[in-house]
C-alpha positions in Angstrom: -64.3 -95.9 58.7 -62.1 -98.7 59.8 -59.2 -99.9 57.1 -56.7 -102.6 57.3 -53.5 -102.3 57.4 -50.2 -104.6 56.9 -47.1 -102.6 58.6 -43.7 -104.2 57.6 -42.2 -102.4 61.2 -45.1 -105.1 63.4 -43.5 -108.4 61.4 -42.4 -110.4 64.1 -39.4 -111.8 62.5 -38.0 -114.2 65.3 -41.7 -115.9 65.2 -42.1 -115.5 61.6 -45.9 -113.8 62.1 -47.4 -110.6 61.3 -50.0 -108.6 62.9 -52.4 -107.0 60.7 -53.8 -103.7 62.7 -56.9 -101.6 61.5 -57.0 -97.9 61.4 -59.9 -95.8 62.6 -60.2 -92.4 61.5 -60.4 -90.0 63.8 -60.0 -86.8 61.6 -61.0 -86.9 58.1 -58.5 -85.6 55.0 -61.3 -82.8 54.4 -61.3 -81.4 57.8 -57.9 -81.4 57.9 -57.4 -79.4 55.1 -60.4 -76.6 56.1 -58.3 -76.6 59.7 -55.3 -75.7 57.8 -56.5 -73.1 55.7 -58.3 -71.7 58.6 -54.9 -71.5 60.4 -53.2 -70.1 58.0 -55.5 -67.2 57.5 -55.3 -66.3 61.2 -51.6 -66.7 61.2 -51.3 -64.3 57.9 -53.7 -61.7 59.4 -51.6 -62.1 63.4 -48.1 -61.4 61.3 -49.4 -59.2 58.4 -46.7 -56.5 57.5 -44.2 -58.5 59.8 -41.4 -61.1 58.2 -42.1 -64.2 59.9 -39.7 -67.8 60.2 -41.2 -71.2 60.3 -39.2 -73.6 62.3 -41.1 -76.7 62.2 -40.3 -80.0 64.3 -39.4 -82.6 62.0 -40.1 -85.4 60.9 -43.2 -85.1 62.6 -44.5 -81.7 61.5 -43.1 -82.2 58.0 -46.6 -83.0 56.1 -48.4 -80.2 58.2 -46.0 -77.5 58.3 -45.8 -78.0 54.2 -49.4 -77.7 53.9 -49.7 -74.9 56.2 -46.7 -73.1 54.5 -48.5 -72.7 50.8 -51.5 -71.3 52.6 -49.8 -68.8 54.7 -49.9 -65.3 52.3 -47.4 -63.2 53.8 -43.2 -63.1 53.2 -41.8 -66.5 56.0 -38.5 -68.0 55.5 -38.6 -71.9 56.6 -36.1 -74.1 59.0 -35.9 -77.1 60.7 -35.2 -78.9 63.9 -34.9 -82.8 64.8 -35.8 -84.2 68.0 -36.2 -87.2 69.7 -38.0 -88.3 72.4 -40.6 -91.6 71.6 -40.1 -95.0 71.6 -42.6 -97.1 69.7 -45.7 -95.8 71.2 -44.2 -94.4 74.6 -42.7 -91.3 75.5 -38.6 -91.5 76.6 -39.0 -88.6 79.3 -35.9 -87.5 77.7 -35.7 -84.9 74.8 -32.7 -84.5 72.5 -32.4 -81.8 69.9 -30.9 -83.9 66.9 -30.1 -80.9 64.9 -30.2 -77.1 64.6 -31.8 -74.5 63.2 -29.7 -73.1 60.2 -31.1 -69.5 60.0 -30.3 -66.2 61.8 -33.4 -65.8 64.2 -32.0 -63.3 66.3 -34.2 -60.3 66.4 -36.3 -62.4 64.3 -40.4 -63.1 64.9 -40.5 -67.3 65.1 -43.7 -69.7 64.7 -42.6 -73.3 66.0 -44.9 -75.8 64.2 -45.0 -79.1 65.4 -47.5 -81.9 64.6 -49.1 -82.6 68.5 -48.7 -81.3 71.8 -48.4 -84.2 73.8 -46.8 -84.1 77.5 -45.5 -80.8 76.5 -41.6 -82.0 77.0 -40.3 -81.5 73.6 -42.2 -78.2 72.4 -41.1 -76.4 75.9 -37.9 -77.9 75.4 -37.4 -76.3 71.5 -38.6 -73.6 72.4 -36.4 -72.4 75.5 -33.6 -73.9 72.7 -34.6 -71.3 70.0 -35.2 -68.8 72.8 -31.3 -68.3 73.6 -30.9 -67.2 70.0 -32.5 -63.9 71.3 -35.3 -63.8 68.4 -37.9 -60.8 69.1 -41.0 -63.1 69.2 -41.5 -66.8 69.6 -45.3 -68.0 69.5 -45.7 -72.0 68.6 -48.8 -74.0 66.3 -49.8 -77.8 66.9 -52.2 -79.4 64.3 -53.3 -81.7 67.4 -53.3 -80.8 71.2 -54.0 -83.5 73.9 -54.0 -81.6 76.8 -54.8 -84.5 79.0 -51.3 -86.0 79.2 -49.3 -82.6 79.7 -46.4 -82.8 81.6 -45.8 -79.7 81.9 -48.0 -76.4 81.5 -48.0 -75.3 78.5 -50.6 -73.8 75.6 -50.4 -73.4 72.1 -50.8 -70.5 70.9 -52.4 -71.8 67.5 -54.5 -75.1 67.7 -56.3 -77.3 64.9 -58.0 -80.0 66.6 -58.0 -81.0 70.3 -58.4 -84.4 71.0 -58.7 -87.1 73.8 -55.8 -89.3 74.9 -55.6 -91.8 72.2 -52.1 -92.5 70.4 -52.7 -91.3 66.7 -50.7 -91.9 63.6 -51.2 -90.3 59.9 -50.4 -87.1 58.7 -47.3 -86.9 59.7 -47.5 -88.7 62.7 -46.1 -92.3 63.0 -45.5 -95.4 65.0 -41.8 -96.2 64.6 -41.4 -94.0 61.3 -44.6 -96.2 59.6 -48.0 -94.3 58.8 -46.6 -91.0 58.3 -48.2 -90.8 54.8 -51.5 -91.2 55.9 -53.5 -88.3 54.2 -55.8 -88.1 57.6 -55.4 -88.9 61.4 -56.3 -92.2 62.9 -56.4 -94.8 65.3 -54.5 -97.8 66.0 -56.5 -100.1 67.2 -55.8 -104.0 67.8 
């Protein structure tokens, strides 16, 4: 299914144009959902009769981590943590932790949700961040994995959907903060 789409962020304001983009699906609202329940359910069985904190990479991971959160059936206790590292379409190279975690995790069993495993940079980075709080367990959750543009190893130890190296917006994920409330996953393509 291929939509259009009029982005205020591509209006080209010096020569007064705008470039209408279309969207391809790539990952249906329905799937998404099953994925997520599915998740959940192994995450709730993996941590049953253990307390459990959520840190989830925002802004990113804001509209999975939320629906992942009301499926999961076991006590969790929910942070954040802000970092930056895309311009536009590109990765920086460079990852900066724009905030902190507000919670005690020390001794504390901690799933990292983010919204894609990309290069791997900012996920390895959050993690070795949260690690010097000294929490018992650290294990992290991507709805998407494109392991074709790792950087650096790493595996997630929860995955939704694997996908090929396309750059993908929706759910969540955005170009330049647009597209984020996109109820499935799609393409950009012009």
């Amino acid at each position: 299914m291929t939509m259009e789409y009029l982005d205020p962020a591509q209006v080209d304001k010096r020569k007064n144009t705008s470039v209408s983009e279309k969207l391809e699906i790539l990952i249906g609202e329905r799937d998404i959902a099953q994925k997520v329940k599915e998740m959940a359910a192994k995450i709730s069985s993996d941590y049953a009769g253990r307390h459990l904190s959520i840190v989830f990479i925002s802004n990113g991971a804001i509209i999975f981590a939320a629906d992942l959160i009301r499926s999961i059936e076991i006590p969790l206790r929910i942070d954040s943590i802000r970092t930056s590292s895309y311009s536009g379409e590109f990765s920086t190279g460079n990852v900066k932790i724009m905030s902190q975690v507000k919670l005690d995790i020390k001794d504390r069993n901690i799933l990292v949700v983010d919204d894609i495993i990309d290069t791997g940079r900012t996920i390895v980075q959050v993690v070795a961040h949260l690690s010097s709080f000294a929490p018992s367990d650290i294990k992290t959750c991507a709805l998407l994995d494109k392991p074709s543009r790792r950087e650096v190893p790493f595996v997630p130890d929860y995955i939704g959907f694997e996908i090929p190296d396309l750059f993908v917006v929706g759910y969540g994920l955005d170009l330049d903060e647009y597209y984020r409330n996109l109820p499935h996953i799609a393409v950009i393509k012009t």
